[in-house]
N, C-alpha and C positions, 0 to 999 in steps of 0.2 A: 622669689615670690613666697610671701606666707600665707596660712588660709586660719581662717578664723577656728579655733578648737570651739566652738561654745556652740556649735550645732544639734538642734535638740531632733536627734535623728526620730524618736519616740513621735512627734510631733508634727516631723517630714511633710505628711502628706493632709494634715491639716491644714482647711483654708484658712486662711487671714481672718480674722474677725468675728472666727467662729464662735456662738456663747458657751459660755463657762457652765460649770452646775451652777456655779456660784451666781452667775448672772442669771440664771435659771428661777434660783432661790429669791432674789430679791423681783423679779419681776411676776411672780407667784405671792409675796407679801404684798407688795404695792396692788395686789387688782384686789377690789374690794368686793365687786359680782362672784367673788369664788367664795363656796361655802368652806366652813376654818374646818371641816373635817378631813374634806378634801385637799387644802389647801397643806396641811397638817403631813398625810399618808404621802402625799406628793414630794414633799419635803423629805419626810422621814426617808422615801424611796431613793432619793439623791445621797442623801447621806451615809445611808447605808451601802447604796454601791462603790462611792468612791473611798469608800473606807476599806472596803473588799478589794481593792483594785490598787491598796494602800497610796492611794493621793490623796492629794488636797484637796478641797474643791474646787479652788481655782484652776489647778490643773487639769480637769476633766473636762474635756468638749463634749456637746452635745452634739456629735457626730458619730452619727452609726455605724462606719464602714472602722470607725477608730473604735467606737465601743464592742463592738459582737465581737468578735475574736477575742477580745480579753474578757468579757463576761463568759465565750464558752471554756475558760479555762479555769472558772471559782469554783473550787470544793464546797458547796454548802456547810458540810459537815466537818470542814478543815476551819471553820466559823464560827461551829458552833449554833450553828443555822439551821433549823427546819430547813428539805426543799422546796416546802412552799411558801413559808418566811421567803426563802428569798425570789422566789417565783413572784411573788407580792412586790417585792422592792423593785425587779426590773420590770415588770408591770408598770408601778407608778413613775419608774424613771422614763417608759415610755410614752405615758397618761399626761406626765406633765413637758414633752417636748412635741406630742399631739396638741396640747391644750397652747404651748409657746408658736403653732405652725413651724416648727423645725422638721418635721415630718407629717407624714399622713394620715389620717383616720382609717383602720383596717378596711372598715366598712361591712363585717361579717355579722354587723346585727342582724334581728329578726326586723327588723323597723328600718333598716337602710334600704330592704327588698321594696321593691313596686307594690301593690296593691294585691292584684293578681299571683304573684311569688309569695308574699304572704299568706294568702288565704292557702293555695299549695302545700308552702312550706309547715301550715300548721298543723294541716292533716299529718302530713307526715310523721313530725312531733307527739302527735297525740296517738302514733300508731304502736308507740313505743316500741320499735325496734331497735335495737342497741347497736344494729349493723348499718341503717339505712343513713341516717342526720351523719355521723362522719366520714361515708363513703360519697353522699351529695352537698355537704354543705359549701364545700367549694366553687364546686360547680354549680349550685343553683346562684351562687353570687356571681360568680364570670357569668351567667349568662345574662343574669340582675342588670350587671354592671355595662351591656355591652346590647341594651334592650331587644333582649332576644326574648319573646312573653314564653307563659307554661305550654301555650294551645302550638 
């Protein structure tokens, strides 16, 4: 019995079907409701990761459980990369597989909150402490998220 050598072990646990950056790219041209700045940094952000991760485009799934372990393993600075250059790029490679529904909206805006968690939350913001917004910002969203009001 022989087995086939041309197993793309890298690839394994990739579903079937899954989009490409590549397919990524062209369904980000084709929508014409996206503003070209956006549409532009979005791009650029794809581009720039699978160059980092030295593939192709086509080789790159828009699969997160394939992509985060190899993005936590890019040296910015083995690049050539500011780390926020590249903090910006997988940003937009996230922006535009949020904008594809491939994944989910955080939902950590100040404008995703209720009404009521707003008005709250903006106090807060305006108290300017530098310890309070990233010790509650979580948490005022789990409980945003899960209609649990301020009162």
């Amino acid at each position: 019995m022989s087995y086939s050598t041309n197993i793309d072990f890298d690839m394994a646990f990739v579903p079937k079907g899954t989009p490409t950056f590549v397919d990524m790219i062209v369904k980000l041209e084709n929508d014409a409701a996206l503003k070209s700045t956006r549409r532009r940094d979005m791009i650029s952000g794809l581009r720039c990761v699978a160059k980092a991760l030295g593939k192709a485009m086509q080789d790159v799934p828009c699969h997160t459980r394939w992509l985060q372990p190899r993005l936590a393993k890019v040296l910015p600075a083995a690049l050539r990369l500011s780390p926020k250059t590249w903090q910006n790029a997988v940003s937009n490679v996230r922006a535009a597989m949020v904008y594809a529904e491939i994944v989910e909206h955080r939902g950590n805006r100040i404008t995703d909150l209720s009404p009521a968690w707003q008005t709250l939350w903006r106090s807060v913001l305006a108290s300017g402490s530098t310890t309070l917004q990233p010790a509650l910002c979580r948490l005022v969203h789990f409980l945003n998220n899960r209609a649990v009001t301020p009162e």
